[in-house]
DRENRO-464009 format. One record per residue: residue in one letter; x, y, z of N, C-alpha, C in turn; residue number from 1. Coordinates in pm, whole numbers, always signed. Layout:
N
  r     n_X     n_Y     n_Z    ca_X    ca_Y    ca_Z     c_X     c_Y     c_Z    k
  a       X       Y       Z       X       Y       Z       X       Y       Z  NUM
...
//
This chain:
133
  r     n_X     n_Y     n_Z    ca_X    ca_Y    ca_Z     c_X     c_Y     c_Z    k
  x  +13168  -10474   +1640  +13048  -10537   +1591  +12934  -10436   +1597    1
  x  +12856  -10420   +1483  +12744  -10334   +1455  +12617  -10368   +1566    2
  x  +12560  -10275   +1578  +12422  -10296   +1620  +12345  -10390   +1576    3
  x  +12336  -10355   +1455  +12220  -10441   +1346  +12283  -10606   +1312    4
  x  +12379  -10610   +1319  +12440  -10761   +1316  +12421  -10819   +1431    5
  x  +12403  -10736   +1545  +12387  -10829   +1678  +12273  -10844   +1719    6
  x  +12150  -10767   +1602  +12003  -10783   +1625  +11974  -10943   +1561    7
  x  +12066  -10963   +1432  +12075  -11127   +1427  +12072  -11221   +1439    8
  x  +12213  -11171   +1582  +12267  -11346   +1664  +12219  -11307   +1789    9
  x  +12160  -11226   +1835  +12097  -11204   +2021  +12065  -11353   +2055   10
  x  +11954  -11399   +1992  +11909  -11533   +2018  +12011  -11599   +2090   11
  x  +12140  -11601   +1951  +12246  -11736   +2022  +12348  -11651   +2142   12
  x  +12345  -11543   +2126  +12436  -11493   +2234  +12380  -11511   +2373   13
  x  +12228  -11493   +2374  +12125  -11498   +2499  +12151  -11661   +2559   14
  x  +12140  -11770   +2429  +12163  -11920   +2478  +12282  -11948   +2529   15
  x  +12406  -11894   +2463  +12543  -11875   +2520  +12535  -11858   +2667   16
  x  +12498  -11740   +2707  +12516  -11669   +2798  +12460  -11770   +2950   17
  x  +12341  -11798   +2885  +12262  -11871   +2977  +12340  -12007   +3015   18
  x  +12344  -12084   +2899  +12403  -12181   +2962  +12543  -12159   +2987   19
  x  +12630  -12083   +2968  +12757  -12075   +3029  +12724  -12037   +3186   20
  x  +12681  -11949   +3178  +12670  -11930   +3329  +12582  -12004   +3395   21
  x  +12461  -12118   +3343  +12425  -12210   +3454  +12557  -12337   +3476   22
  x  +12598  -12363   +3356  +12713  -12482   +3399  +12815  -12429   +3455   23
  x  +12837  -12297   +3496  +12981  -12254   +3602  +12904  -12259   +3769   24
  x  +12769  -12178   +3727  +12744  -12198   +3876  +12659  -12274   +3929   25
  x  +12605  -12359   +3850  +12531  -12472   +3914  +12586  -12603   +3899   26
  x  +12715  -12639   +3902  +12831  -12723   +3927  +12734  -12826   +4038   27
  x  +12714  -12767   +4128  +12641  -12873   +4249  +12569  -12974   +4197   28
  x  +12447  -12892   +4127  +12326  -12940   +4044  +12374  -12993   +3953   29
  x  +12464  -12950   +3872  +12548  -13067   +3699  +12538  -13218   +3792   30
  x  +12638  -13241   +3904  +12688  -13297   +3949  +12551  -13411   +4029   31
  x  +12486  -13353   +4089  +12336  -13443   +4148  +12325  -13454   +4036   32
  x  +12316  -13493   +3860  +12269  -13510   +3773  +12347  -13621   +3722   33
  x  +12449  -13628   +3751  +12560  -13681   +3695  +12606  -13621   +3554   34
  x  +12602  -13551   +3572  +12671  -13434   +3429  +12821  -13344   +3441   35
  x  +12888  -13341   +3374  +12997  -13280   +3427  +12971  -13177   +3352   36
  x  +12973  -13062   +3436  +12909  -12925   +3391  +13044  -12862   +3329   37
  x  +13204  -12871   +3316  +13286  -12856   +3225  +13288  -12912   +3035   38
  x  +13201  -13032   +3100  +13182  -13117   +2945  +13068  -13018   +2867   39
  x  +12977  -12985   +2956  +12880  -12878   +2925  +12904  -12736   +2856   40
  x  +12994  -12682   +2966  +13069  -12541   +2933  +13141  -12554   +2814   41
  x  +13214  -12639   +2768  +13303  -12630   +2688  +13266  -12685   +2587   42
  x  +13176  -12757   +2529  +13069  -12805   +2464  +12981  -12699   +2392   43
  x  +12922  -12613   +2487  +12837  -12481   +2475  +12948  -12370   +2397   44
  x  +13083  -12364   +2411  +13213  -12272   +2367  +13164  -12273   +2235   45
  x  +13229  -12452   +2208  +13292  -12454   +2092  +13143  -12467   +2033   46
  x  +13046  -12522   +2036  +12894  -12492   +1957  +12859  -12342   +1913   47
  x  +12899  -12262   +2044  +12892  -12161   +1990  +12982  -12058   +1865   48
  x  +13054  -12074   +1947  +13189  -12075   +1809  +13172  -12101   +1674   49
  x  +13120  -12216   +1658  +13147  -12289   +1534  +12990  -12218   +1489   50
  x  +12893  -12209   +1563  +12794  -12107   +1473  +12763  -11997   +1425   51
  x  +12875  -11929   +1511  +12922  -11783   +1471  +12982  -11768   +1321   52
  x  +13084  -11914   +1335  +13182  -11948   +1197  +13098  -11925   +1081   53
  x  +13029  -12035   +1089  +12876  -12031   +1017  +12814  -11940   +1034   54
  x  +12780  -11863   +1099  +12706  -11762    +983  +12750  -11649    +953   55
  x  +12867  -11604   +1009  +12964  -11505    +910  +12971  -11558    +803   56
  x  +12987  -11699    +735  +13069  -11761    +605  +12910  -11765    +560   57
  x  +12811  -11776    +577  +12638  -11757    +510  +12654  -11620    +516   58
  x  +12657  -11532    +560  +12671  -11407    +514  +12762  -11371    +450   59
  x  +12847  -11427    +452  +12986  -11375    +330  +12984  -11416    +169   60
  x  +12894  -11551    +207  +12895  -11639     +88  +12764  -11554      +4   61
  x  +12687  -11494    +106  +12536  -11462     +42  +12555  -11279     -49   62
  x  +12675  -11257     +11  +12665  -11103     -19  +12746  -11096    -162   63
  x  +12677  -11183    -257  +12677  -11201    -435  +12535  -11226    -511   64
  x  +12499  -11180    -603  +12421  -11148    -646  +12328  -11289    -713   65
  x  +12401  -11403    -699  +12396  -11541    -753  +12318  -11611    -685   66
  x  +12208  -11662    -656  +12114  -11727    -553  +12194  -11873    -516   67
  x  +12274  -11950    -619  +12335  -12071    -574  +12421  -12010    -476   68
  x  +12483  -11894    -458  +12527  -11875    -328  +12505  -11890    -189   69
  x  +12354  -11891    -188  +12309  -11906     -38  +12282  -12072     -50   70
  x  +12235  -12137    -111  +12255  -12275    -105  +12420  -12342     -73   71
  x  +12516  -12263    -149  +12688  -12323    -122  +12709  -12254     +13   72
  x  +12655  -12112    +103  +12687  -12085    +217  +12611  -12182    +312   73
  x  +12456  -12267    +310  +12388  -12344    +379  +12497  -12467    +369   74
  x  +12513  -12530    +280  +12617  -12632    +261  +12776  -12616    +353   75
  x  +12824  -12537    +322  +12964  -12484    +367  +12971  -12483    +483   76
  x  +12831  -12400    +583  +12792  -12396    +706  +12806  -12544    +773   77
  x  +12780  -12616    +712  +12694  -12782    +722  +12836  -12830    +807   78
  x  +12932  -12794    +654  +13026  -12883    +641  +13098  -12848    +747   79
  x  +13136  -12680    +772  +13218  -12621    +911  +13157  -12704   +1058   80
  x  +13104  -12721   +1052  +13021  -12717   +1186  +13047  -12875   +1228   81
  x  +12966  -12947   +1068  +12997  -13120   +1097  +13156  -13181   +1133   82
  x  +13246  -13106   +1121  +13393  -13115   +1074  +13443  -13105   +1229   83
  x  +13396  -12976   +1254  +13474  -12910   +1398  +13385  -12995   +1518   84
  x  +13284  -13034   +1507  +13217  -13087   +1612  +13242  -13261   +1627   85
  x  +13298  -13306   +1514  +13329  -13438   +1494  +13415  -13475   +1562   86
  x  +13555  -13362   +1496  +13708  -13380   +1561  +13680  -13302   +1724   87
  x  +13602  -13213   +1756  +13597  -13235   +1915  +13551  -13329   +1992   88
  x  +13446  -13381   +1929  +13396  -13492   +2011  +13454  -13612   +2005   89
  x  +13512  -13659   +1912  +13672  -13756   +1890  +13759  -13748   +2038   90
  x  +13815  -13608   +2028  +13899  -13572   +2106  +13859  -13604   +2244   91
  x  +13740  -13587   +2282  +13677  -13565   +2378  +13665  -13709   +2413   92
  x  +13633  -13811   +2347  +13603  -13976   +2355  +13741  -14022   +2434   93
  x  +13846  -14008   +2312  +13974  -14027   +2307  +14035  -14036   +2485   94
  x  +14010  -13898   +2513  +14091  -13823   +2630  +14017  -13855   +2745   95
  x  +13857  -13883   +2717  +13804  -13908   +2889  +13834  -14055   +2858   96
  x  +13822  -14170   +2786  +13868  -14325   +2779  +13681  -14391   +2842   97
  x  +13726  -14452   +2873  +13595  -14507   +2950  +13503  -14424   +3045   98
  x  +13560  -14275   +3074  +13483  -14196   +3166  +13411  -14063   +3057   99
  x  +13357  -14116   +2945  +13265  -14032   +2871  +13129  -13996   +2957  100
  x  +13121  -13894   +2952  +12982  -13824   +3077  +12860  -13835   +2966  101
  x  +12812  -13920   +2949  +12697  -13929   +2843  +12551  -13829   +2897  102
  x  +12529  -13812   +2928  +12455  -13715   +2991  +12502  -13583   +2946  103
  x  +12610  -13500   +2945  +12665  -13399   +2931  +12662  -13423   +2801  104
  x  +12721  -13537   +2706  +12708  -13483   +2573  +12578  -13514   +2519  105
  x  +12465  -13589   +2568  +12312  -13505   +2539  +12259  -13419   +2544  106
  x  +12330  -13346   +2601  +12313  -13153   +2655  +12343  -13165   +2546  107
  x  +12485  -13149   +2520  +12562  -13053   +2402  +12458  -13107   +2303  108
  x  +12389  -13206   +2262  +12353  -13256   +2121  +12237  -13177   +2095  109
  x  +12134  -13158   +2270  +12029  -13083   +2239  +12072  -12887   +2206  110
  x  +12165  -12937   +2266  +12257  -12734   +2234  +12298  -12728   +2057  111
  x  +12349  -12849   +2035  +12364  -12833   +1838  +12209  -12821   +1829  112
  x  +12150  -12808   +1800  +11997  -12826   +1738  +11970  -12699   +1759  113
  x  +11931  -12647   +1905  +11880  -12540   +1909  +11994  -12447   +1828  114
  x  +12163  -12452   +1827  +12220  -12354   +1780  +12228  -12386   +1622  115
  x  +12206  -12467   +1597  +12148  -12488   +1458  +12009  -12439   +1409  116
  x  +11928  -12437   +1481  +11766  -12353   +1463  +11827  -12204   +1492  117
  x  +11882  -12179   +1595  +11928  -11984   +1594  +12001  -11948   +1476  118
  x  +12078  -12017   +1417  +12158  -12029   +1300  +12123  -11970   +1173  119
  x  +12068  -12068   +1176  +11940  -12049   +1060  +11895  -11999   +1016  120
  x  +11778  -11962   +1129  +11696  -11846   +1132  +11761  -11707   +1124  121
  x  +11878  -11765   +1171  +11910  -11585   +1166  +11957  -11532   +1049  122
  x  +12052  -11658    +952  +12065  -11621    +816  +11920  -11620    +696  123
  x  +11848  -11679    +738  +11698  -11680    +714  +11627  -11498    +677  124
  x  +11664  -11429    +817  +11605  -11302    +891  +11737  -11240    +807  125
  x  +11880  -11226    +798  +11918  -11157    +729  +11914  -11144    +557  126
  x  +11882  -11302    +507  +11883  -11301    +362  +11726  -11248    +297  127
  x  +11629  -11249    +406  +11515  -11152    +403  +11533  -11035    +363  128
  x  +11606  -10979    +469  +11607  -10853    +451  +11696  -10793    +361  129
  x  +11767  -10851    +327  +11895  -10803    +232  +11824  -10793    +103  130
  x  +11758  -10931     +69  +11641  -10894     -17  +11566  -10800     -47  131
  x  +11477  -10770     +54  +11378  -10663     +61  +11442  -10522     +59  132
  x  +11556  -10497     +89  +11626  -10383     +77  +11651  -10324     -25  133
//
């Protein structure tokens, strides 16, 4: 991975980072909260993940000369993200049964947003500049 591509996503790698490592080691504190700081961690994974997905596929989709391109990569993004976060959180319903940590997945919901605003912006900051270039 380039320099200049990781001047991009820092934002979401910095949010990654942070909250992975407060929900491994502040387990105590998840827990006085009633949060299960695994529902957190793994929540924070796959969010992150799936925004990475997204915006490689906004940058892949954007690097054509056609402006409806960056509208079908904003869309496409939409659709990756709404898809993979649906069928995890399914899964996630499914498998805890009646012991869903609702608290933990208000984290994750406020973690889609912000990694949806880093997202963004960052294909935002690259279709700028690709422009201006």
């Amino acid at each position: 991975m380039n320099t200049q591509f990781l001047r991009y996503i820092f934002p979401m790698v910095v949010l990654f980072l942070l909250i992975s490592l407060s929900s491994i080691a502040g387990k105590q504190k998840f827990s006085e909260w009633d949060m299960n700081a695994w529902v957190v961690f793994w929540g924070n994974l796959i969010l992150f993940a799936v925004s990475m997905m997204a915006f490689l596929a906004s940058v892949r989709f954007s690097s054509t000369p056609d402006p409806k391109q960056a509208v079908k990569a904003v869309y496409f993004a939409f659709i990756i993200r709404f898809f993979v976060l649906a069928v995890a959180a399914l899964l996630y319903i499914l498998i805890s049964g009646k012991n869903v940590n609702l608290p933990a997945l208000f984290i994750c919901v406020i973690l889609y947003i912000l990694y949806t605003m880093f997202e963004k912006r960052a294909f935002m900051k690259f279709a700028r500049e690709k422009r201006n270039a």
